[in-house]
C-alpha positions in Angstrom: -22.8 -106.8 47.0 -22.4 -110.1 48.2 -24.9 -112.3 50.0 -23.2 -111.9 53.6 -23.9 -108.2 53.6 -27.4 -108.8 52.1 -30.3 -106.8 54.2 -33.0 -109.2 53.0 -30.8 -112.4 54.5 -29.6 -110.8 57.8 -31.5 -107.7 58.4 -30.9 -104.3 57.8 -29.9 -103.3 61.0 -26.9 -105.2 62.5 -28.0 -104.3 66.2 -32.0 -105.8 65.9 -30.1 -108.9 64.2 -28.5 -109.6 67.6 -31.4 -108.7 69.2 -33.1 -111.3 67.3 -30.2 -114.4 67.3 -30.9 -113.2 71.2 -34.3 -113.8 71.2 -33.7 -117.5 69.3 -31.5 -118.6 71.8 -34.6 -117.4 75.0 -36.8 -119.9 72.3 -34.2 -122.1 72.8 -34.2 -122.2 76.7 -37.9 -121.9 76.7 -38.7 -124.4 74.8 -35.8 -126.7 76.6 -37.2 -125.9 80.1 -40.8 -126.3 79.0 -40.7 -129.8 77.2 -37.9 -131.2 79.8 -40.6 -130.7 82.7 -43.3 -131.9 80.5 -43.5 -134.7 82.7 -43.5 -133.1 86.2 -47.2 -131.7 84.9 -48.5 -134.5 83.3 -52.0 -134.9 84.9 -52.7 -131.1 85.5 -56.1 -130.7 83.1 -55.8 -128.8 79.8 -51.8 -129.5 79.2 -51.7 -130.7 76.2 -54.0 -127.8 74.8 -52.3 -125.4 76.7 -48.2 -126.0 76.6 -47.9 -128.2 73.7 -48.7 -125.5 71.6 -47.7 -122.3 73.2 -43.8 -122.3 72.2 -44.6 -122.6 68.4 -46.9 -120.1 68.8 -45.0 -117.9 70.4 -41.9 -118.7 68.0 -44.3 -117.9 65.1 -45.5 -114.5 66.6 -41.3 -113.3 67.4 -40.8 -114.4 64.1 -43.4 -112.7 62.0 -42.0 -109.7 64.3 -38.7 -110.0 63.5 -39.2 -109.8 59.9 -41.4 -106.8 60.5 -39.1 -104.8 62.2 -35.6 -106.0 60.6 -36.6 -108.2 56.7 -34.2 -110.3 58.2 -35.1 -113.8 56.7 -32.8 -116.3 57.6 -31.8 -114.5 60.8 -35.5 -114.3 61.8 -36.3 -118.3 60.3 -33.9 -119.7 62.9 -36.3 -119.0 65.8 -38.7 -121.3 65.3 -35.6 -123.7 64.4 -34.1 -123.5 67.9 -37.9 -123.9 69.4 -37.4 -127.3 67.4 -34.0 -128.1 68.9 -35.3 -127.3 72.1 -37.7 -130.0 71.6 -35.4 -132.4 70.3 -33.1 -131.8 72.9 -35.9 -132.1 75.5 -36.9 -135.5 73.9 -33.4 -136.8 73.8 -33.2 -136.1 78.0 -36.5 -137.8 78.2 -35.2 -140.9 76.8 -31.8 -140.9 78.9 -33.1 -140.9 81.8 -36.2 -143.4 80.8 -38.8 -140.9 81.4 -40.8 -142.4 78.6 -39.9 -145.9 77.3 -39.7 -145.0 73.3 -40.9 -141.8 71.3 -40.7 -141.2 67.3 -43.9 -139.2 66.3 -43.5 -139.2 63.3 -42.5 -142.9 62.7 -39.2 -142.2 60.7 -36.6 -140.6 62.6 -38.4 -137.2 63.2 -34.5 -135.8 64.2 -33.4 -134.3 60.7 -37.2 -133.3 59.5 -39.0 -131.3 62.1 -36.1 -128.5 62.4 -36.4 -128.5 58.1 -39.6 -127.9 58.7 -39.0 -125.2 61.2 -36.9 -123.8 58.9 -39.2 -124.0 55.4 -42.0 -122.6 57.9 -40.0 -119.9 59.3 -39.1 -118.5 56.1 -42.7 -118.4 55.1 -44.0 -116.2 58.4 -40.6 -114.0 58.0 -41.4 -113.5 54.4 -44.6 -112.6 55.4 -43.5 -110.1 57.9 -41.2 -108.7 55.5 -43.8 -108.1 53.0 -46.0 -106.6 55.1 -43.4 -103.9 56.2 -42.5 -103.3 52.7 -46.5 -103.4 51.5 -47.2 -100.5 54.5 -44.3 -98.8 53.6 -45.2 -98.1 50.2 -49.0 -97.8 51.2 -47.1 -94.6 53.5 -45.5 -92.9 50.7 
């Protein structure tokens, strides 16, 4: 068997695996939309404990549902990824057209680290998810 046809890498069923590169790429235009007009909401109370978090939240929840219903991990990882990209994306607009002056959060050039971490972190909640399916499945039989 080689590692292209592998269930664990890319899901079991080739259908839910679209479903779920689908479902990346909704992360992706959510979380583009929702940083880009970061700005437009800027003084409504509660924003930043409210929408900063909500799209890595929500890209943690698909994901941990993904590898539930499919054990694809690297096909399920990428969501939180593209919620990452979206950001980076989102930043990269916000500094084209001068929205704010400078922004590195991290200090280092945060471009090649946050979507590794994504990734490292999205393995983790799809392994998770995997192993729960498999841990309930053989709690079933």
């Amino acid at each position: 068997m080689s590692y292209t046809n592998s269930p664990v890498l890319f899901g079991r069923d080739s259908q839910r695996t679209r479903q779920t590169l689908a479902i990346a790429g909704l992360v992706f235009l959510a979380s583009l939309v929702l940083y880009t007009s970061f700005p437009v909401y800027d003084g409504v109370p509660y924003t930043y404990l409210l929408i900063l978090p909500s799209i890595p939240l929500i890209a943690a929840a698909m994901t941990v549902a993904s590898a539930y219903r499919n054990e694809g991990l690297i096909v399920s990882a990428l969501i939180p990824v593209m919620a990452v990209f979206g950001l980076e994306l989102s930043l990269g607009i916000w500094l084209y057209f001068n929205l704010v002056p400078s922004y590195d959060p991290s200090g280092f050039g945060f471009v090649p680290l946050y979507p590794i971490v994504a990734f490292v972190m999205g393995l983790v909640l799809a392994g998770g998810g995997a192993a729960v399916r498999r841990l309930r499945h053989a709690i079933r039989s």
